[in-house]
N, C-alpha and C positions, 0 to 999 in steps of 0.2 A: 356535845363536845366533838369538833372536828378530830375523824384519826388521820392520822401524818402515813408517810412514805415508812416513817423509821417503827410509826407503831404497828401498823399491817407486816413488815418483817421479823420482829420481834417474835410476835404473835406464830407467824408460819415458822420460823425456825425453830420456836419450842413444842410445835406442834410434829415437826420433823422428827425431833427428841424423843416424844415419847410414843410416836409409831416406831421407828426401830427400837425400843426400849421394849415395845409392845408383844414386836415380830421378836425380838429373842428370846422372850420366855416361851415361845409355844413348842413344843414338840416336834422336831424333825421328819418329815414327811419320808417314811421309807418305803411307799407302796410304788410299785410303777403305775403309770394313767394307762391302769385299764378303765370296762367304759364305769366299774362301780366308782371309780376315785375321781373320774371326768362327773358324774352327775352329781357326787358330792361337794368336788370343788365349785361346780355351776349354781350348788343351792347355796355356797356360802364363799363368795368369792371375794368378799372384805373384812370377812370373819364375823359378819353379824348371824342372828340366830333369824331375824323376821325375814319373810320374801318382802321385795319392793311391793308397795303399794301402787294397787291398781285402781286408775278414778275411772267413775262412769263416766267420762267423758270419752275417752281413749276408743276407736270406733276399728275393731280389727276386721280386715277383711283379705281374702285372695285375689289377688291381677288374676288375669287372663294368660297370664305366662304362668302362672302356680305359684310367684313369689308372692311373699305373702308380708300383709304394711299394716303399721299403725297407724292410724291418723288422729289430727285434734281440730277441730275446726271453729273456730271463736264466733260469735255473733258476726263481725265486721272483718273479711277477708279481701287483703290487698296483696297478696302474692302466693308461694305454695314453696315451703322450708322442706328440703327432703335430708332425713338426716339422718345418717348414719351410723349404730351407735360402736363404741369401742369394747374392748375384752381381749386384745390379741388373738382376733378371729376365730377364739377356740371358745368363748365366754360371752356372757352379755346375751341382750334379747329387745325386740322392739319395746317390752314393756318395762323395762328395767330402771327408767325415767321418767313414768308420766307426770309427775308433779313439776318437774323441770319443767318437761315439752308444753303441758299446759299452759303455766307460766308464760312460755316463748311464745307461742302462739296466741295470749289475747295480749301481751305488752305490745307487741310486733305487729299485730294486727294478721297474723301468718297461720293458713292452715300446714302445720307439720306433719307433714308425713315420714314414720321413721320404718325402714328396713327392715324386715326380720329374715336377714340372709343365712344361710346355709353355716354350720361351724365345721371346720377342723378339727379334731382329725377326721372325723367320718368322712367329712367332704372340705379335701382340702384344695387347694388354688389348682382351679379357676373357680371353684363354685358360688362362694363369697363374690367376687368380681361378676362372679357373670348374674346372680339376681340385683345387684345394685346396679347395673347396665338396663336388665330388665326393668327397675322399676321405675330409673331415669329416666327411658325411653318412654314408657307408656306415661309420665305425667309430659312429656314434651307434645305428645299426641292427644294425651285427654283433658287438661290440667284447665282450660277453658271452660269445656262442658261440664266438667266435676264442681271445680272451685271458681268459676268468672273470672280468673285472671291468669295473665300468659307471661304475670312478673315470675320467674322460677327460680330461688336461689337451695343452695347444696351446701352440707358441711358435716361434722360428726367430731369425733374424739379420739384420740391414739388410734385403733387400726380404721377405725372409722375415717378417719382423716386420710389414710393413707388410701382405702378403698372411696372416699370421694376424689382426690386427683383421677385413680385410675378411670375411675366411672367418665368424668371430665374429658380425658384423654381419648375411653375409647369412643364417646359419640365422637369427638373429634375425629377419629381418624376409620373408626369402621361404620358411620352412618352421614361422616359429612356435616355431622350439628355443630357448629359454634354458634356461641353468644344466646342459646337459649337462656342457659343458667345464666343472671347477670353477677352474683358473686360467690364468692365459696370462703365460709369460716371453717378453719382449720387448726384445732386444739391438738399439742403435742403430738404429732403424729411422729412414724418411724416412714422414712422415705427411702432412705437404704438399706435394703436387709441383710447387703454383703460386711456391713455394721460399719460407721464413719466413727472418726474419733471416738467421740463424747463415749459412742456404746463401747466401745473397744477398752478404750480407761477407765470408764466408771467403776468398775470394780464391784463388790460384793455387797457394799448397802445396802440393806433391807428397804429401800424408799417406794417401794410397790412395786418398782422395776429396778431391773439392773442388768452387768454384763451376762449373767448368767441365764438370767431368766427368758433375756430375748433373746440368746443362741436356741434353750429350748423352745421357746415361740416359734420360731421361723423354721425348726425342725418339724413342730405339728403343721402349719401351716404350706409348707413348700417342700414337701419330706421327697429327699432321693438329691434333692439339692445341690449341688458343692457354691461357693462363695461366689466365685466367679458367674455363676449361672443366676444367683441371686441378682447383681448386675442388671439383668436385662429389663430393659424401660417397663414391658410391662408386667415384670415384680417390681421395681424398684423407679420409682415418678423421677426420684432425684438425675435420673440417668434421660430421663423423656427430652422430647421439643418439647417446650411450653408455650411455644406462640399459640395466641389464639385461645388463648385461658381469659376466664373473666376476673376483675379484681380480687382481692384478698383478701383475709385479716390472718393471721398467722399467730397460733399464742404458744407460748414453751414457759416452762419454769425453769430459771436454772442450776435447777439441783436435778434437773429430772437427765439422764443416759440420752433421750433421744435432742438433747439440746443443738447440735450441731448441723440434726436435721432438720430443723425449723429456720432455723440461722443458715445454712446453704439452701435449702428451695426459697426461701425469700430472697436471696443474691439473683438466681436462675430464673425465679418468677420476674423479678422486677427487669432485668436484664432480656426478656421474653417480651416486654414494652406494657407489660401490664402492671395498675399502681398496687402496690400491697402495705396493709401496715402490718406493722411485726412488733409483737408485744412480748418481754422477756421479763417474766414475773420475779423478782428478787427473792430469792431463798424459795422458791416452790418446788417443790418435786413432782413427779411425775402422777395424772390423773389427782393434781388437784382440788379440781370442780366436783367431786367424789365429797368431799367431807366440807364441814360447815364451817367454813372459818371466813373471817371480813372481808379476806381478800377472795374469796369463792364468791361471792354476793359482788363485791366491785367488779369483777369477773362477768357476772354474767348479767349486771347492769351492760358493758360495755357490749357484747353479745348481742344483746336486743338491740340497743342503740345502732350495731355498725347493719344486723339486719331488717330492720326495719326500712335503714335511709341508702340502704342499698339500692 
């Protein structure tokens, strides 16, 4: 039986339901993040009890800069996926999706190589930026001799998203590289951390994100900060040039805080002379791609599709 537009919203909106139904029963967090409360939130960061599963496939190794990658490399490699993943730069780990990545990587025909950057608080911005720079750089110089081919495309998930623009930006501006990377898929990312609308009104929903949560994100992340200073292009892409970016794909839910930012850097992207498409998931909240529902799967059908024929 075909599902329709109207049964894929249905479905996510009552899924919406009974995550804040979920998040209310649990107990109010009254510890401050010290680092015991940071390593527990890290070993349970959706509230499940299992760690993600780790495939033998998943190939971890150190660069030569000391950042340190995942890789997936499929029988049949026709480009090289470097991907970024998300957590609000304080969460998350290269290994936290290999079953995704894998996936990406033999539908795509794509060896993915995913980041495992520095987190927040301990190492807050630049540090993040600066090994996804490193490890950008060293596949634009190895990515031949590693993987046969010199197609290179970039992308990641909420801060992941945000840290592939900056990665984009700074070959562009501190090494001179445009047009290595031929595209960049960019799922719900935060591009302003001085907060645009959407975060500024969203209010207290429990939706995985919200106003609240990414005031204290952007405090771990960019700490000493004021508003004004979050602004500058390279905390905040929404603020950059974007000439000279490779094409796009752009996905936001909109039920998710950072909607406004996906919806203005696709205005800046496209106006930048680059093509971008922009996908605005109906009734989706924020990370999504996180849980299993029909429109997660059309999701990242769409994913493969727009990487592969990139």
């Amino acid at each position: 039986m075909m599902i329709t537009d109207e049964d894929l919203l249905t479905e996510t909106l009552a899924f919406n339901a009974r995550f804040e139904a979920a998040v209310a029963l649990r107990p109010a967090r009254d510890r401050p993040l010290d680092a015991a409360t940071m390593a527990e939130l890290r070993r349970n960061r959706l509230g499940g009890d299992a760690p993600p599963v780790r495939l033998a496939q998943g190939q971890d190794r150190v660069l030569p800069s000391g950042v340190a990658v995942r890789a997936f490399v499929p029988p049949r490699v026709e480009g090289v996926y470097l991907h970024i993943h998300g957590g609000g730069w304080a969460f998350g780990s290269a290994d936290g999706q290999d079953e995704k990545l894998w996936r990406l990587a033999e539908g795509a025909r794509l060896a993915v190589v995913s980041v495992d950057y520095r987190l927040a608080p301990e190492h807050p911005f630049p540090a993040g930026p600066d090994d996804c720079e490193a490890a950008a750089r060293w596949l634009v110089e190895h990515a031949e001799a590693e993987y046969g081919t010199r197609r290179l495309l970039i992308g990641g998930e909420s801060a992941g998203a945000h840290l592939s623009v900056l990665t984009l930006l700074r070959l562009r501006d501190r090494h001179g590289v445009t047009g290595a990377f031929r595209a960049a898929h960019l799922a719900f990312g935060p591009y302003d951390l001085s907060m645009t609308p959407s975060q500024r009104l969203f209010g207290s929903r429990p939706l995985l994100s919200n106003s609240d949560s990414l005031r204290r994100t952007y405090e771990l992340f960019t700490p000493g900060l004021t508003s004004e200073q979050r602004r500058d292009p390279e905390v905040s892409p929404l603020f950059a040039d974007l000439h000279g970016l490779p094409p796009a794909r752009i996905v936001v839910g909109t039920e998710d805080p950072l909607l406004d930012d996906s919806l203005f850097l696709a205005q800046r992207w496209r106006a930048a002379g680059a093509p971008v498409q922009l996908d605005a998931v109906a009734g989706a909240m924020h990370g999504f791609t996180l849980f299993p529902l029909a429109v997660t799967a059309r999701e990242q059908r769409r994913e493969q599709d727009f990487l592969a024929g990139a």
